[in-house]
Backbone atoms as SQL, in Angstrom:
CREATE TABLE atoms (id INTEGER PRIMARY KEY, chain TEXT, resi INTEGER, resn TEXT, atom TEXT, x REAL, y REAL, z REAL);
INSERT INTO atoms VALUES
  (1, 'A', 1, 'UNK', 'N', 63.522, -38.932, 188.692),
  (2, 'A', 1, 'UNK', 'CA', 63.455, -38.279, 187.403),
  (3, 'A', 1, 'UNK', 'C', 62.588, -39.106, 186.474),
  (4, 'A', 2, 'UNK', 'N', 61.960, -38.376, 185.955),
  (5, 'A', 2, 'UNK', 'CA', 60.378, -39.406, 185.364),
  (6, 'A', 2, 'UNK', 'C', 60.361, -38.446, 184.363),
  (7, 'A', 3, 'UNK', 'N', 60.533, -37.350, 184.097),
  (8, 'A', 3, 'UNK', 'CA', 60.181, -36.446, 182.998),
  (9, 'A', 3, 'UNK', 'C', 60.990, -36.781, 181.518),
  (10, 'A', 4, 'UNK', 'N', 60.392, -36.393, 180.308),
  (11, 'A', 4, 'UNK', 'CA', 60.853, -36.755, 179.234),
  (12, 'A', 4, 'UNK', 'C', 60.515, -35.629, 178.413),
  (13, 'A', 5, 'UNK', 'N', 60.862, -35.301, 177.556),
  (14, 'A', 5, 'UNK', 'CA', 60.269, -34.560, 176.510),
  (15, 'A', 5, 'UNK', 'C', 59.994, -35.111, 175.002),
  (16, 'A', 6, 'UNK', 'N', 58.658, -34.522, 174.588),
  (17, 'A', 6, 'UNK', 'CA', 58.189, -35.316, 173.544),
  (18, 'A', 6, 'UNK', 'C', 58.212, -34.493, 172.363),
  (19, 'A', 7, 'UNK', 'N', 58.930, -34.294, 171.589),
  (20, 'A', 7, 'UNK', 'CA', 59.287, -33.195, 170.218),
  (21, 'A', 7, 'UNK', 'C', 58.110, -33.577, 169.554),
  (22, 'A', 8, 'UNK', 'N', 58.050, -32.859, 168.578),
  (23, 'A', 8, 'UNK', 'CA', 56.771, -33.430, 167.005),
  (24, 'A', 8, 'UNK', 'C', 57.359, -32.559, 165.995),
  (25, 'A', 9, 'UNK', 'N', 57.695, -33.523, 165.306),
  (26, 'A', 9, 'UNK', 'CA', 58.148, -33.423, 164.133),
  (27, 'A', 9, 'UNK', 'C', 56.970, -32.892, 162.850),
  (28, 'A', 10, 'UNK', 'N', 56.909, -32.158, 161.346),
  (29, 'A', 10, 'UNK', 'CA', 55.931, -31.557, 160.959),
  (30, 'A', 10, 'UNK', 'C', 55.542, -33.016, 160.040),
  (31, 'A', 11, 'UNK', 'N', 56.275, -33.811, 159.956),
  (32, 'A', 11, 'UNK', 'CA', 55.886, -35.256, 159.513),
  (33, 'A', 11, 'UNK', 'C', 55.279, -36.291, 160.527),
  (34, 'A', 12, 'UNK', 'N', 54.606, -35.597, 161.765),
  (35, 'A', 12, 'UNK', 'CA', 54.205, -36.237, 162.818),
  (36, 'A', 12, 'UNK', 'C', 54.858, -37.604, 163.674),
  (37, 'A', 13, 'UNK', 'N', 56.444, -37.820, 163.141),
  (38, 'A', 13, 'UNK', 'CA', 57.041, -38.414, 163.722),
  (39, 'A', 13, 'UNK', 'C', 57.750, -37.935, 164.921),
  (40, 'A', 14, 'UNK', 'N', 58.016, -38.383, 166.054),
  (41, 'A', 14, 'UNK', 'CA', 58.611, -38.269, 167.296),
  (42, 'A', 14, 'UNK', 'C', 59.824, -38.327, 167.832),
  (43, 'A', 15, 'UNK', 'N', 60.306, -37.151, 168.589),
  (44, 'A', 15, 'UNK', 'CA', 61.364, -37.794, 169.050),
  (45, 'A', 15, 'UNK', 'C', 61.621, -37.737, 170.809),
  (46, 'A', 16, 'UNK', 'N', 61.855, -38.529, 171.295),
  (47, 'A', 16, 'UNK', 'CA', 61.893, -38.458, 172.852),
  (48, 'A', 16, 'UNK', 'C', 63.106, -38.125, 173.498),
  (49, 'A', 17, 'UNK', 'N', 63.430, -36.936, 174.133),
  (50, 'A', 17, 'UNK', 'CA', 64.862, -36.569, 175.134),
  (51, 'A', 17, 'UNK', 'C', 64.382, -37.546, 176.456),
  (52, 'A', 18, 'UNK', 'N', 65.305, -38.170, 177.042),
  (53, 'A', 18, 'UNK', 'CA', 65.507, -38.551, 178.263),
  (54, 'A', 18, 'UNK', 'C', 66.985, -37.639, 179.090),
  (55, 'A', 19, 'UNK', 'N', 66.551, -37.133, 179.741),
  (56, 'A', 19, 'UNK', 'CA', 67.494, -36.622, 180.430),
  (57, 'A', 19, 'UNK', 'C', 68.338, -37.424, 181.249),
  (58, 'A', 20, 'UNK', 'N', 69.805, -37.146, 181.126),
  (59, 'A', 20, 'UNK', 'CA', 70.860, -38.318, 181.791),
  (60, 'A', 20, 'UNK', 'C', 70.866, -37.405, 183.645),
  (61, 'A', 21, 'UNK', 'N', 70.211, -38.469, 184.069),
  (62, 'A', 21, 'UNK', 'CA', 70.210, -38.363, 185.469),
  (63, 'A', 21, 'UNK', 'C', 71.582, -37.903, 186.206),
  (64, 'A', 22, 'UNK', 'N', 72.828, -38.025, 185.315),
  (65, 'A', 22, 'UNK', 'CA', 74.327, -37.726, 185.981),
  (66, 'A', 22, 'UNK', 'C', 74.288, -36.217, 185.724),
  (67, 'A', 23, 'UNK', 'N', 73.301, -35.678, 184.834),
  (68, 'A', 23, 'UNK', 'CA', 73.927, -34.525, 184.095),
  (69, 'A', 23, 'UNK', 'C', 72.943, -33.698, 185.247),
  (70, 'A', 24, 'UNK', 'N', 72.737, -33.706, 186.252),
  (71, 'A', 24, 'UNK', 'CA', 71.870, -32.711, 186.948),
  (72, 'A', 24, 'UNK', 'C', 73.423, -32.620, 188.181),
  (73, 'A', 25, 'UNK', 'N', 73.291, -31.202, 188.043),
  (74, 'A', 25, 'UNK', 'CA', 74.528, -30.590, 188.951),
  (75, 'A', 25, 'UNK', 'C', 74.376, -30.837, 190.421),
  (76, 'A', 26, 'UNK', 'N', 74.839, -31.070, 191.429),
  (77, 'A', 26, 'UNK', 'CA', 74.636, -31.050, 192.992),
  (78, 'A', 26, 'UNK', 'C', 73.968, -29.499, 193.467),
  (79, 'A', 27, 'UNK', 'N', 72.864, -30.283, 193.881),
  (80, 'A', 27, 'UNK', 'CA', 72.092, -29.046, 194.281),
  (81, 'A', 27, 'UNK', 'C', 71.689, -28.467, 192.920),
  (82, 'A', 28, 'UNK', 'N', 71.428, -28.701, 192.355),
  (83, 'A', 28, 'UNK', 'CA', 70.333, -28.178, 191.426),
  (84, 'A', 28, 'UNK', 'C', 69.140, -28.881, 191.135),
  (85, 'A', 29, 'UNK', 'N', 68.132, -27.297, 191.422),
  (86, 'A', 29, 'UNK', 'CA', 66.567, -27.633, 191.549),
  (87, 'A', 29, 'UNK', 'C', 66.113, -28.676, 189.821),
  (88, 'A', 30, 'UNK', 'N', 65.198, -29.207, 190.352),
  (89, 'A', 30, 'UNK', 'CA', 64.803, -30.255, 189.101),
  (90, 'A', 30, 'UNK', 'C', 64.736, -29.398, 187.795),
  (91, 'A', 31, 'UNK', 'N', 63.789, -28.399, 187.934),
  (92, 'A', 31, 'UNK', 'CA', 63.098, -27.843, 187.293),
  (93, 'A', 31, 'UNK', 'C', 63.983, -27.097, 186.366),
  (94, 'A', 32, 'UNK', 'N', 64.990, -26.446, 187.028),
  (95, 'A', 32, 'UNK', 'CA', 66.032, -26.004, 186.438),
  (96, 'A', 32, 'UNK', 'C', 66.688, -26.821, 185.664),
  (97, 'A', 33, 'UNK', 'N', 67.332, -27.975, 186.107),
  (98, 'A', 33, 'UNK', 'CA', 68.002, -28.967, 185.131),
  (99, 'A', 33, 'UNK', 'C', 67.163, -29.452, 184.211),
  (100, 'A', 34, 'UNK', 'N', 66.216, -29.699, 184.271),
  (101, 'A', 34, 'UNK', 'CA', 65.505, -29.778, 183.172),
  (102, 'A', 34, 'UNK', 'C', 65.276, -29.307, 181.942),
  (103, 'A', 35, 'UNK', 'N', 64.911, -27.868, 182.202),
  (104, 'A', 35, 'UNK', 'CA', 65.113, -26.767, 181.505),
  (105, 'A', 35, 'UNK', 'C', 66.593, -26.800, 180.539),
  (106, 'A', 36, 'UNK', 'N', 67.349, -26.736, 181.497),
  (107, 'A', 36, 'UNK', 'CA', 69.033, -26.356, 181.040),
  (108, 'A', 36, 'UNK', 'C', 68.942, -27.761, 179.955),
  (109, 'A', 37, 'UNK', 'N', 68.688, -28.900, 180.358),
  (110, 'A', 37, 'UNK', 'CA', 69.190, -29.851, 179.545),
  (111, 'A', 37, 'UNK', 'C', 68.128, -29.872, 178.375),
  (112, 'A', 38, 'UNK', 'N', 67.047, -30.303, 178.604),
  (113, 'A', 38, 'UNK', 'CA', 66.018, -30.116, 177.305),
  (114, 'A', 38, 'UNK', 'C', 66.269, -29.193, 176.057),
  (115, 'A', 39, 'UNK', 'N', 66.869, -27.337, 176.552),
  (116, 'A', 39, 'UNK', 'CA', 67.514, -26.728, 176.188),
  (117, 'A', 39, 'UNK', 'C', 68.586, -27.102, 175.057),
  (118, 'A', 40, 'UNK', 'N', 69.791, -27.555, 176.054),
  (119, 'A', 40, 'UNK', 'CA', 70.654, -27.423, 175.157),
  (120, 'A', 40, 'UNK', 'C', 70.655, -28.671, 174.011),
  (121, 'A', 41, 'UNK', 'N', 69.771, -29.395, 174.431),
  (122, 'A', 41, 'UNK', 'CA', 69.554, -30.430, 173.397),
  (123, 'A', 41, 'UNK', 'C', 68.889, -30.516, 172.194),
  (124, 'A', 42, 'UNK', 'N', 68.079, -29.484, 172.466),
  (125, 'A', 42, 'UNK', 'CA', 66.983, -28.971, 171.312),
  (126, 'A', 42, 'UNK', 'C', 67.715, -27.869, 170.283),
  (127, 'A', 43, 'UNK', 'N', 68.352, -26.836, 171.156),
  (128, 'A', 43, 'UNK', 'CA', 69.592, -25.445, 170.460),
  (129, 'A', 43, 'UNK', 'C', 70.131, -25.837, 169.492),
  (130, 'A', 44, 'UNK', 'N', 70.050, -25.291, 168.029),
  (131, 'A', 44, 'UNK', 'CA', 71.167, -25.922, 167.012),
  (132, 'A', 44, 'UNK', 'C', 70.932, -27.225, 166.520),
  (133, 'A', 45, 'UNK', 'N', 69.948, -27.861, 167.042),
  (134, 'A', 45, 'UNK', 'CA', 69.417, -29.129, 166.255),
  (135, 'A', 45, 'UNK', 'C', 68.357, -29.156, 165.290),
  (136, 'A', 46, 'UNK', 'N', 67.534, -30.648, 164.585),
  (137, 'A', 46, 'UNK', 'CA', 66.972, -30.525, 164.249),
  (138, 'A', 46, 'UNK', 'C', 65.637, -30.187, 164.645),
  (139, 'A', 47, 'UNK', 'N', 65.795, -29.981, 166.306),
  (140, 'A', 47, 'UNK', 'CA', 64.860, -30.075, 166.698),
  (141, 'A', 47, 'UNK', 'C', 64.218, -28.853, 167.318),
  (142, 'A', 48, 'UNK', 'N', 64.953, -27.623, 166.892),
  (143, 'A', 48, 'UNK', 'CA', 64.864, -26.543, 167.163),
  (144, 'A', 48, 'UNK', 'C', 63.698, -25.849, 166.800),
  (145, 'A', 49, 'UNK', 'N', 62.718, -25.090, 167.869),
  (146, 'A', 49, 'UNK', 'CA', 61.947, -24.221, 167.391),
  (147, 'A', 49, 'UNK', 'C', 60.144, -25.310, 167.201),
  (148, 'A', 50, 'UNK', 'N', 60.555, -26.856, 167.362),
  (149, 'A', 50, 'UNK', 'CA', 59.857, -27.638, 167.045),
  (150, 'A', 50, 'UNK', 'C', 58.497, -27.582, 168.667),
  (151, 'A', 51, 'UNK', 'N', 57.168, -27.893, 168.316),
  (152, 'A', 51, 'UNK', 'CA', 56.524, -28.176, 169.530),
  (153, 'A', 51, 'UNK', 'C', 56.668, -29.255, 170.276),
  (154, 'A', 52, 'UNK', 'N', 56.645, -29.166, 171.389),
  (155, 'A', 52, 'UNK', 'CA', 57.031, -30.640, 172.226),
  (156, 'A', 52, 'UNK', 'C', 55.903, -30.131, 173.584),
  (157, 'A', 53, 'UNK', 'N', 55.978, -31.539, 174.154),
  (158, 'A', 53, 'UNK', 'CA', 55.350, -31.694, 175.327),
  (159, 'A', 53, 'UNK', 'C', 56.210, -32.121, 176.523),
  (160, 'A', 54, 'UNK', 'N', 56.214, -32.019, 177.735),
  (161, 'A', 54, 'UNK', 'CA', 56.957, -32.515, 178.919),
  (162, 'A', 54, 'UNK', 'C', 56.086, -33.637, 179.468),
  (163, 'A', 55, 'UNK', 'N', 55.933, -34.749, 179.444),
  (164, 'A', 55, 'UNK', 'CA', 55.399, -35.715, 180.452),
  (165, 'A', 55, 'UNK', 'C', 55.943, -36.217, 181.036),
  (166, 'A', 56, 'UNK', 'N', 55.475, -37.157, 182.084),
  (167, 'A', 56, 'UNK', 'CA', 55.825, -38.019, 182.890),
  (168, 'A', 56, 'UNK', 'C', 56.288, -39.328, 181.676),
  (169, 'A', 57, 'UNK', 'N', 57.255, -40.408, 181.659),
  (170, 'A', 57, 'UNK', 'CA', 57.501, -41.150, 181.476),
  (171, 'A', 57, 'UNK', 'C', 56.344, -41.954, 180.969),
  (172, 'A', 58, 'UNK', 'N', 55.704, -42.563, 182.469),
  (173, 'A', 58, 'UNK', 'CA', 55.163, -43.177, 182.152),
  (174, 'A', 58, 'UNK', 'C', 53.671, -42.809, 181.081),
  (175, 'A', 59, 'UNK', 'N', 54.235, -41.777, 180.678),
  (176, 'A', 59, 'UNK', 'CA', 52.687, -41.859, 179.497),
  (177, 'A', 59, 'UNK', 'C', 53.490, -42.316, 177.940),
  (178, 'A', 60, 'UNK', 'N', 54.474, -43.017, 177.941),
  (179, 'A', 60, 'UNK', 'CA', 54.932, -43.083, 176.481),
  (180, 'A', 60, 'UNK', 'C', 54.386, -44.586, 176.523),
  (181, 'A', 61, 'UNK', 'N', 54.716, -45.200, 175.126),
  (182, 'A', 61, 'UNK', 'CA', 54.097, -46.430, 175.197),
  (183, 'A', 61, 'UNK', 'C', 54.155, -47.374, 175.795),
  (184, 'A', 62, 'UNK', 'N', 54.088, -48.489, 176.830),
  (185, 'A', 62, 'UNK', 'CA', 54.766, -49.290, 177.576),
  (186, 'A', 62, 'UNK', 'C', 56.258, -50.353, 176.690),
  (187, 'A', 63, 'UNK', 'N', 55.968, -50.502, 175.799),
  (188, 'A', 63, 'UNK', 'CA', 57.030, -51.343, 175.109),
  (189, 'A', 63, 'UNK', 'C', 57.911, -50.111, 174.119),
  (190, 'A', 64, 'UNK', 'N', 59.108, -49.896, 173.777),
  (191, 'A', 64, 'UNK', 'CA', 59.929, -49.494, 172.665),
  (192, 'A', 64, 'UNK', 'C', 60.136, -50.126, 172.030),
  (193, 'A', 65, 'UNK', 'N', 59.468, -51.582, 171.734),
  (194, 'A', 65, 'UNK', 'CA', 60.111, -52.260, 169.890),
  (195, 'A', 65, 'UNK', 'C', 59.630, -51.482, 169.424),
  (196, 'A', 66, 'UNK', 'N', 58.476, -50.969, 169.468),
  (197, 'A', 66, 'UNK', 'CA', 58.138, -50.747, 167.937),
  (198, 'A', 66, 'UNK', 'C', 58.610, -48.709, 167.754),
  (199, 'A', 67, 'UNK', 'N', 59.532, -48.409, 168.641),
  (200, 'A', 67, 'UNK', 'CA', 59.498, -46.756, 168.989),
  (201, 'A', 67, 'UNK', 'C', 59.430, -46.013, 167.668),
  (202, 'A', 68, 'UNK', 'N', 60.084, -46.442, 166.395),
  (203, 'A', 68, 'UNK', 'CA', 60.594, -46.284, 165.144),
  (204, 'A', 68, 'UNK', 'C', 58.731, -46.193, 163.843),
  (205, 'A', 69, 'UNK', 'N', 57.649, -46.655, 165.060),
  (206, 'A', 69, 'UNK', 'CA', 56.386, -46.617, 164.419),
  (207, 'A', 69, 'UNK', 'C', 55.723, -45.541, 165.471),
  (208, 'A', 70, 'UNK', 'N', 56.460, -44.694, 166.327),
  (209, 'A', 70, 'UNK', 'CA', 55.567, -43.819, 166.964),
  (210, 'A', 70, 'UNK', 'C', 55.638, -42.370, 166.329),
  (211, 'A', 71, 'UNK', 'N', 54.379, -41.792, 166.327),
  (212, 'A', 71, 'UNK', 'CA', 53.655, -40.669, 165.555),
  (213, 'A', 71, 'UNK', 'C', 53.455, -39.979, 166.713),
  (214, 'A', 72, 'UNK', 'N', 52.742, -38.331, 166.900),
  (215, 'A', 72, 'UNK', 'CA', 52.289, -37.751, 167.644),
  (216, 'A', 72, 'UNK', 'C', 52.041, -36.524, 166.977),
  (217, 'A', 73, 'UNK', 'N', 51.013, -35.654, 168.301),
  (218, 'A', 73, 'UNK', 'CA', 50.716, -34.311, 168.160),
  (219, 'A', 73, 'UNK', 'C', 50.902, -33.750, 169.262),
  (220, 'A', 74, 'UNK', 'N', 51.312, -32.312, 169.143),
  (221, 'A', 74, 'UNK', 'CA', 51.166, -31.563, 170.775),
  (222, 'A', 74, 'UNK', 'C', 50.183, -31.403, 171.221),
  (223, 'A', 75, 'UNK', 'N', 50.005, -31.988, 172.341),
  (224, 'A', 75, 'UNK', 'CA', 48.989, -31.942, 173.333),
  (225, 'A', 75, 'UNK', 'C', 47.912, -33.975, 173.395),
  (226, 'A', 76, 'UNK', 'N', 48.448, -33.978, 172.022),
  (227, 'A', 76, 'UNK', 'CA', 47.497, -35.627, 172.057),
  (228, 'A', 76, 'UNK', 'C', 48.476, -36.603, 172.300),
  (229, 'A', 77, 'UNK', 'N', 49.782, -36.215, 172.887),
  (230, 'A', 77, 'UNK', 'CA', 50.804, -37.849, 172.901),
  (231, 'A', 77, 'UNK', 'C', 50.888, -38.392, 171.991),
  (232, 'A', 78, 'UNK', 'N', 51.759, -39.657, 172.159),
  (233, 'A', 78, 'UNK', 'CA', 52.844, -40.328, 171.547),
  (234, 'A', 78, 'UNK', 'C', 51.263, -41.459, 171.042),
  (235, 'A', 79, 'UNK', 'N', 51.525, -42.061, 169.927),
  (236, 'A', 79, 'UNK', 'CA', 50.293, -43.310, 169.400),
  (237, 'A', 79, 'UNK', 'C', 51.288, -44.031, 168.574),
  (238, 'A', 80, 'UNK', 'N', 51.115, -45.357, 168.055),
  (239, 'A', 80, 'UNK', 'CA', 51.832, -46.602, 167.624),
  (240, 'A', 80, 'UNK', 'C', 51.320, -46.402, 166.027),
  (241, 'A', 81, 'UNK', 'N', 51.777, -46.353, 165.151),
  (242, 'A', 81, 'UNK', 'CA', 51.145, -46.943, 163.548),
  (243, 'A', 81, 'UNK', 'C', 50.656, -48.085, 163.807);
């Protein structure tokens, strides 16, 4: 599991879902749990209705100190202040 989702906020601040690897049911296809969880995490939040991107992990920044200075756009990724 490598996938993440990358919200954008209209203040170009970020927020990143990591999906909890326990929360994928036995026998359920990735793609599906994915879905289901990204879903219900986004439903009823602030983060509802917002654009996001799906990447691989490894495209977020290599370090999280500074996660609290990351900005973005859909489609251009996550960037550092």
């Amino acid at each position: 599991m490598n996938t993440v989702r990358i919200v954008y906020r209209p203040d170009k601040s970020v927020a990143v879902i990591y999906p909890a690897p326990n929360s994928r049911h036995k026998g359920e296809k990735k793609d599906l749990w994915l879905k289901r969880v990204f879903e219900r995490t986004m439903t009823g939040s602030d983060l509802a209705g917002l654009p996001f991107d799906d990447v691989d992990k490894s495209e977020l920044p290599q370090t999280r100190e500074h996660r609290n200075t990351w900005t973005g756009e859909k489609g251009k990724g996550i960037t550092e202040k």
